[in-house]
N, CA, C and O atoms as a DFTB+ gen file, in Angstrom:
436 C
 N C O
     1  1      43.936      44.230     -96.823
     2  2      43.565      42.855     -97.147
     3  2      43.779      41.929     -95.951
     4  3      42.995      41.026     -95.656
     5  1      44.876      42.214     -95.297
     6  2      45.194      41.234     -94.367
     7  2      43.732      41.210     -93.055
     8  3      42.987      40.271     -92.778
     9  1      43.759      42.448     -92.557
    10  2      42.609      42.922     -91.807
    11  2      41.158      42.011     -91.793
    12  3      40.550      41.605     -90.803
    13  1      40.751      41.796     -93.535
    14  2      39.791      41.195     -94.024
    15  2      40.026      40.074     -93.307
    16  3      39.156      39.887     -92.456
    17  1      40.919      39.224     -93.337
    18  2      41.267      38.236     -92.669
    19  2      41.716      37.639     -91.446
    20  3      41.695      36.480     -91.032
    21  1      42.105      38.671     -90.997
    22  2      43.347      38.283     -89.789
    23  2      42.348      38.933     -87.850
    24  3      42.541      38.695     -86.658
    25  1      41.112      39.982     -88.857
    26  2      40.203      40.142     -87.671
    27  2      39.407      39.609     -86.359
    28  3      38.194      39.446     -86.226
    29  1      40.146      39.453     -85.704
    30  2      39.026      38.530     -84.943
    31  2      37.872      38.748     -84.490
    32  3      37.304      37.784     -83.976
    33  1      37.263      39.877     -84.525
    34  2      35.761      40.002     -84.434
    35  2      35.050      39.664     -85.758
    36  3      34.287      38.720     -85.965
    37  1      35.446      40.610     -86.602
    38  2      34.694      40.253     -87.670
    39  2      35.176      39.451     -89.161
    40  3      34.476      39.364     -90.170
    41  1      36.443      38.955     -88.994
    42  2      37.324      38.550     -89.923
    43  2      36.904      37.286     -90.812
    44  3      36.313      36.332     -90.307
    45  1      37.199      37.332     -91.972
    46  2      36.721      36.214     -93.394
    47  2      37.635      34.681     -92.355
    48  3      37.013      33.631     -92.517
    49  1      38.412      34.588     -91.788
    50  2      39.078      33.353     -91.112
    51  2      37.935      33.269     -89.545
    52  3      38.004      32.439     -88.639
    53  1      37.269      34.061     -89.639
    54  2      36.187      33.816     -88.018
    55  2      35.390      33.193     -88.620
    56  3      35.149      32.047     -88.242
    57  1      34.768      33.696     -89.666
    58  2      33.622      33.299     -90.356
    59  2      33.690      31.619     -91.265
    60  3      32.702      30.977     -91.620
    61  1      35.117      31.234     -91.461
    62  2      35.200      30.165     -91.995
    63  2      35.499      28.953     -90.923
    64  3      35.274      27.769     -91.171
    65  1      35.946      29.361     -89.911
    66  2      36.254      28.687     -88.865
    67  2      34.849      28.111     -88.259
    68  3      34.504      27.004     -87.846
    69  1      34.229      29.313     -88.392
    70  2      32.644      29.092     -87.343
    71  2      31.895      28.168     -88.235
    72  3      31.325      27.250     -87.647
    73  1      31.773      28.213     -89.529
    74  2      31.121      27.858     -90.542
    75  2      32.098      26.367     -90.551
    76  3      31.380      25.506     -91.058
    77  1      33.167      25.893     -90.257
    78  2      33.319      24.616     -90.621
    79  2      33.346      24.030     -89.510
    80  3      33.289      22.806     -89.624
    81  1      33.453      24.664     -87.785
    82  2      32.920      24.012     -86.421
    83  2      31.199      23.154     -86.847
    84  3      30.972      21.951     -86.972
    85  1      30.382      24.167     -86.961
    86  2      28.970      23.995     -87.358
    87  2      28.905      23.039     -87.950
    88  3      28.443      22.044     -87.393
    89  1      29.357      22.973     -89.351
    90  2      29.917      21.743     -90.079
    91  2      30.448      20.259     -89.512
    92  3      30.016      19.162     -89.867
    93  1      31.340      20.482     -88.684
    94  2      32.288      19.115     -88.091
    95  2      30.727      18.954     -87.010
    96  3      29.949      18.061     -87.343
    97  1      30.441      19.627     -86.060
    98  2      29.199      19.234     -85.269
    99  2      28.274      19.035     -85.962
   100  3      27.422      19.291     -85.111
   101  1      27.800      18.824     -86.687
   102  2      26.731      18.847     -87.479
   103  2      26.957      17.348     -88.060
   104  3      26.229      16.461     -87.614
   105  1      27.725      17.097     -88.827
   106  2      28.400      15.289     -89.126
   107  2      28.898      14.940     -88.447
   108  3      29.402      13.857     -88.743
   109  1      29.249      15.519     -86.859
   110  2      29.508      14.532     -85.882
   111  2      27.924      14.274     -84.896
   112  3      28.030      13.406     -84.030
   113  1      26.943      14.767     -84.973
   114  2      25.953      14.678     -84.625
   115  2      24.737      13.812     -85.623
   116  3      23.718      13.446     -85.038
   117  1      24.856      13.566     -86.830
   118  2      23.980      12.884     -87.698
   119  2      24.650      11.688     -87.879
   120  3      24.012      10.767     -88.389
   121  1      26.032      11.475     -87.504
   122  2      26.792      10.268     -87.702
   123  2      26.141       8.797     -86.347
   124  3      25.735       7.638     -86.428
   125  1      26.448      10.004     -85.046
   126  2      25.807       9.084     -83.805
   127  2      24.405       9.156     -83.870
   128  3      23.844       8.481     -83.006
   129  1      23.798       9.668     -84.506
   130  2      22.368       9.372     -84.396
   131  2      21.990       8.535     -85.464
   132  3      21.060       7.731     -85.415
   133  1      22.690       8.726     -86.380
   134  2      22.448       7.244     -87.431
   135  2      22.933       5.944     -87.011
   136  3      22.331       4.898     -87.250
   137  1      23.832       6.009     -86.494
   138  2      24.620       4.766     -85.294
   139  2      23.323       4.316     -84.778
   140  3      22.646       3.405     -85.255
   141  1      22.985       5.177     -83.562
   142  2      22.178       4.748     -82.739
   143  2      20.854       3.895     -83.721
   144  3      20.514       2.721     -83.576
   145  1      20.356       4.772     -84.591
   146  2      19.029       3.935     -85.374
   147  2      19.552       2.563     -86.002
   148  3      18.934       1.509     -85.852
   149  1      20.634       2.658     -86.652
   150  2      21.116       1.754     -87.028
   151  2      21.476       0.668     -86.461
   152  3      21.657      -0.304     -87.195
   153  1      21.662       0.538     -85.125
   154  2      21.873      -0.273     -83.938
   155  2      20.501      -0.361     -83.267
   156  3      20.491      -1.134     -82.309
   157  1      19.756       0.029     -83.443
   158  2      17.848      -0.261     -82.964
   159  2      17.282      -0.843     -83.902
   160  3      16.128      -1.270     -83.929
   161  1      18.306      -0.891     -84.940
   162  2      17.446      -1.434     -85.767
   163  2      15.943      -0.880     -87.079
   164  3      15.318      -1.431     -87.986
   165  1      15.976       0.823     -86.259
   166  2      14.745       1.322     -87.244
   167  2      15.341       1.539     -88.166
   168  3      16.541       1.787     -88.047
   169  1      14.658       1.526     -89.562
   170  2      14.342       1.995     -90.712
   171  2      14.245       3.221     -90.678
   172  3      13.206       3.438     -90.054
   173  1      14.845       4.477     -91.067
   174  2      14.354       5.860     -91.477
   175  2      15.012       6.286     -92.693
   176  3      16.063       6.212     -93.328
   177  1      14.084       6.672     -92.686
   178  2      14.741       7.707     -94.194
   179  2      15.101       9.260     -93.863
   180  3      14.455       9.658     -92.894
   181  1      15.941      10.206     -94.406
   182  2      16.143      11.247     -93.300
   183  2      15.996      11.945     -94.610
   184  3      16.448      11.516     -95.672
   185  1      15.194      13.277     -94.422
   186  2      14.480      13.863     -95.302
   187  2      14.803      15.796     -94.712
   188  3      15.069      16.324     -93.632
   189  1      14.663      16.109     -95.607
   190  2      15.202      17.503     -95.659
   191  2      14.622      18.230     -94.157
   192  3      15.075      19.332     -93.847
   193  1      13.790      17.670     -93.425
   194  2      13.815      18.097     -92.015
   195  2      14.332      17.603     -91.424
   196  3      14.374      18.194     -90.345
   197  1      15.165      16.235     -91.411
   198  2      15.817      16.135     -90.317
   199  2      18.032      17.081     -90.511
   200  3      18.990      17.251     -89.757
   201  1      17.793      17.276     -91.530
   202  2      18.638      18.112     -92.262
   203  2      18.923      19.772     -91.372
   204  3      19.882      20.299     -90.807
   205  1      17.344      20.183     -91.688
   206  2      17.670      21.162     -91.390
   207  2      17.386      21.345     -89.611
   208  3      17.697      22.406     -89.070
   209  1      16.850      20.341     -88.909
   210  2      17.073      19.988     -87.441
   211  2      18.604      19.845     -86.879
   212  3      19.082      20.588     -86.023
   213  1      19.179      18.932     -87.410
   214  2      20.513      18.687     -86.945
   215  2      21.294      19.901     -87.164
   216  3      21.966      20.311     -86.219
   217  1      21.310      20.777     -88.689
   218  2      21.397      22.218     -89.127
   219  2      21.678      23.244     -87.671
   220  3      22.688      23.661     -87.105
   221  1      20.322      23.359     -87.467
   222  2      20.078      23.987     -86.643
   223  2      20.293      23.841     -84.952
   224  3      20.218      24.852     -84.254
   225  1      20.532      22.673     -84.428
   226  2      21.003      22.247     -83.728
   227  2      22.803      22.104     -83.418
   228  3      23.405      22.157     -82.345
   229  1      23.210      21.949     -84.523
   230  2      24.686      22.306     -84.551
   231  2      24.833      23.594     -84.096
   232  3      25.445      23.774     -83.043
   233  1      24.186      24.908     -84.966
   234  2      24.340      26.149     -84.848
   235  2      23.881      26.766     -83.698
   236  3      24.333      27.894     -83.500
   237  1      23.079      26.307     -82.865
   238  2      22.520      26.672     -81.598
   239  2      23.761      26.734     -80.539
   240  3      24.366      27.640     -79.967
   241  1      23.838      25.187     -80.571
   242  2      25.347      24.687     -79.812
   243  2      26.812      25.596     -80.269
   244  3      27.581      26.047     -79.421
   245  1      26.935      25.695     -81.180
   246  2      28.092      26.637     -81.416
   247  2      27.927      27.917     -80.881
   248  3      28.835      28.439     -80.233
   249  1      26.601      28.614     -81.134
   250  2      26.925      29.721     -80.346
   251  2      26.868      29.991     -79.224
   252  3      27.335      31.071     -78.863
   253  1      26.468      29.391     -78.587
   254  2      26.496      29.098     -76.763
   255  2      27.362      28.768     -76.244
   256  3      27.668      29.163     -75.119
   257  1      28.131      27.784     -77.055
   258  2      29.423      26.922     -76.535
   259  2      30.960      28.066     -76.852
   260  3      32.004      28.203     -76.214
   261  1      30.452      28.709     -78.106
   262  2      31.996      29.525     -78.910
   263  2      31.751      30.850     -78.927
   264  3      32.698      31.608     -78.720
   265  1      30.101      31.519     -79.240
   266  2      30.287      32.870     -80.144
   267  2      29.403      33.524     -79.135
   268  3      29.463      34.741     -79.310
   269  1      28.639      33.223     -78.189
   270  2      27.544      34.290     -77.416
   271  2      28.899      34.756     -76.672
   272  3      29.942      34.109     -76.566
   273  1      28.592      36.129     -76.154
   274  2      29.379      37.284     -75.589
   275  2      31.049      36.918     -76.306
   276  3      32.040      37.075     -75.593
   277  1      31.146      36.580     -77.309
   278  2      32.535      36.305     -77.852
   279  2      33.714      35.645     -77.381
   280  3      34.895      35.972     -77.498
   281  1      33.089      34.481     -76.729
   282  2      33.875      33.930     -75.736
   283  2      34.873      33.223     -76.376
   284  3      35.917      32.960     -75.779
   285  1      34.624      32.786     -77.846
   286  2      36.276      32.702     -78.764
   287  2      37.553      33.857     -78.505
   288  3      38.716      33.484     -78.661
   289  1      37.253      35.241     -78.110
   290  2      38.101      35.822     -77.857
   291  2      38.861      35.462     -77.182
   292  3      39.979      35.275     -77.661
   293  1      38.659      35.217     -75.892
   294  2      39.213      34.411     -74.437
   295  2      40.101      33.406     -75.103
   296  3      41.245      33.128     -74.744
   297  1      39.361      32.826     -76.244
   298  2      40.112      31.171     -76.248
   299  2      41.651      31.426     -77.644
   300  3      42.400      30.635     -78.218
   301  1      41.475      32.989     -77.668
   302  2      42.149      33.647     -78.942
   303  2      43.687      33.757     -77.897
   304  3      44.863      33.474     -78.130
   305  1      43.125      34.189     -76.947
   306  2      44.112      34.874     -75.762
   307  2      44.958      33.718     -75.469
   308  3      46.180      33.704     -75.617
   309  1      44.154      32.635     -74.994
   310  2      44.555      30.995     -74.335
   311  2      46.047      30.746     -75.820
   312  3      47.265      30.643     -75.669
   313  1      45.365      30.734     -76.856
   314  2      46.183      29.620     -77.734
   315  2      46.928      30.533     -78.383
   316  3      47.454      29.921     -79.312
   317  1      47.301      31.785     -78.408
   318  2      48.493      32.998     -78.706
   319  2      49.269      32.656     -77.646
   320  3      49.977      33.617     -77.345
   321  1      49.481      31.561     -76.831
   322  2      50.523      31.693     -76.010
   323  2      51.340      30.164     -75.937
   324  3      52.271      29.791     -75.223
   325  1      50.638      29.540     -76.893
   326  2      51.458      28.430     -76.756
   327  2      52.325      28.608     -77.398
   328  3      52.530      29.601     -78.095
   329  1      53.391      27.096     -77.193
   330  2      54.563      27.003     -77.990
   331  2      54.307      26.937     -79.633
   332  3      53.180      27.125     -80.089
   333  1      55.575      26.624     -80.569
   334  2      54.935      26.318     -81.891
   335  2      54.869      24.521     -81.553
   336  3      54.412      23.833     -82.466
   337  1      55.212      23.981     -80.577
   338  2      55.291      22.725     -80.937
   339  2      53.967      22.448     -80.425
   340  3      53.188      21.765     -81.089
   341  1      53.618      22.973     -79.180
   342  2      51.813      22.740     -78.634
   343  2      51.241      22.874     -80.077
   344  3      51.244      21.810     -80.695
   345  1      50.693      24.085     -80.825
   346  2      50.282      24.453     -81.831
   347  2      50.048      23.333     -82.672
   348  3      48.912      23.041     -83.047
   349  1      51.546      22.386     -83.140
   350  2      51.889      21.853     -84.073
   351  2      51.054      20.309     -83.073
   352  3      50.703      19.497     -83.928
   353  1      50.801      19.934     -82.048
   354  2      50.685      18.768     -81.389
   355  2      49.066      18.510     -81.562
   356  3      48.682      17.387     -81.889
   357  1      48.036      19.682     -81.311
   358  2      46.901      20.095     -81.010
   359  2      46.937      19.933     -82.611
   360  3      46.897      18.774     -83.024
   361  1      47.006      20.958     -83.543
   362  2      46.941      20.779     -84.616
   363  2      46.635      19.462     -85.384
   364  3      45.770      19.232     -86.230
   365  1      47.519      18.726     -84.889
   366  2      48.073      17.140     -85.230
   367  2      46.306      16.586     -84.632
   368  3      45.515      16.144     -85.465
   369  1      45.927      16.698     -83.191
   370  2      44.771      16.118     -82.884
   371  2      43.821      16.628     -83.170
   372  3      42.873      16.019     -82.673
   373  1      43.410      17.768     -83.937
   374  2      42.108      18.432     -84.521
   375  2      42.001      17.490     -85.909
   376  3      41.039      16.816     -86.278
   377  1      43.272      17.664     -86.536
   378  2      42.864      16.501     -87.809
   379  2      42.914      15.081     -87.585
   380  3      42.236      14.481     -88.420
   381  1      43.445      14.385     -86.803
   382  2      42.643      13.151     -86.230
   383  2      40.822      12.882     -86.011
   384  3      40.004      12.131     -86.542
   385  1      40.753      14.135     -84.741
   386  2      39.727      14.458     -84.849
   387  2      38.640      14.492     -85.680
   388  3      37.507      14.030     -85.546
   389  1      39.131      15.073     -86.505
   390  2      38.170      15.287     -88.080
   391  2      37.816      14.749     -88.780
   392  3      36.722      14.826     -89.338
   393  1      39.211      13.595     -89.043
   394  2      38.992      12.189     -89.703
   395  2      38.150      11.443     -89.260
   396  3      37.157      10.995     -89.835
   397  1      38.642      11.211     -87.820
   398  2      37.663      10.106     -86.961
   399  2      36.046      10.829     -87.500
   400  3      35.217      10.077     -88.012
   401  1      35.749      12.275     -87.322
   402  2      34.321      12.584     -87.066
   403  2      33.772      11.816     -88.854
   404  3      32.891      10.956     -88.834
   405  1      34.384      12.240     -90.218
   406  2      34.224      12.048     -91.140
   407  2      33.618      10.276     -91.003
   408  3      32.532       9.704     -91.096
   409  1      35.141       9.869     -90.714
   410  2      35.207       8.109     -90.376
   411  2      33.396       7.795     -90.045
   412  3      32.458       7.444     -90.761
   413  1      33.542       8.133     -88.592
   414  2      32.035       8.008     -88.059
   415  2      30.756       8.129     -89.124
   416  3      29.919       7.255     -89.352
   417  1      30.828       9.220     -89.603
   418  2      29.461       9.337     -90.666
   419  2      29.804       8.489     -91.718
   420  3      28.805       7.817     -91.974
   421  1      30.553       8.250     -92.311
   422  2      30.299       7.123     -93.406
   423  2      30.079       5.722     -92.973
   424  3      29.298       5.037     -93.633
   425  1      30.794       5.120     -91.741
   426  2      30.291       4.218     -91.226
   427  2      28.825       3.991     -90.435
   428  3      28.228       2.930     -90.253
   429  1      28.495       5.193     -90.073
   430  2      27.013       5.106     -90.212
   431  2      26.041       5.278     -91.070
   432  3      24.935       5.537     -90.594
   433  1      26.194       5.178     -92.635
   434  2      25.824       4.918     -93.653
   435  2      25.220       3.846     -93.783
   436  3      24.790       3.510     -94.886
């Protein structure tokens, strides 16, 4: 069971991780582009293609940036070596992070 999880090539925690990066880029990318219209001033209505554009655009970027030749491995290596307090500091600024990205899309509502 643990295996299922704890894998880093193919593990149920790779797959949820990748799947909620995609996610956070994805509403951090429809947030500034609603900004921006919203600050030009256009009118749009955003309709199940621009959905599955930004979609797909998140996921492009993730794998180029994290998953082509498995370059999360490398970054597996990097952060198995910090302290627990780095861990606990970084930690601390990913959910800032997150908030702020959330923050952003509703204020560009």
């Amino acid at each position: 069971m643990n295996r299922a999880f704890d894998d880093k090539n193919y593990g149920l925690s790779i797959m949820v991780s990748g799947g909620a990066l995609v996610g956070i880029l994805f509403i951090l990318t429809m947030g500034f582009v609603l900004l921006i219209v919203k600050a030009a001033g256009i009118d749009v209505v955003l309709g199940p293609v621009h959905f599955v554009f930004f979609g797909l655009l998140s996921t492009v970027t993730c794998y180029f940036l994290v998953f082509k030749k498995d370059k999360y491995l490398r970054y597996f290596e990097y952060y198995e070596k910090w302290t627990e307090s780095e861990k606990m500091k970084y930690g601390l600024f990913s959910l800032i992070f997150i908030i702020a990205v959330i923050l952003l899309f509703l204020l560009s509502l």
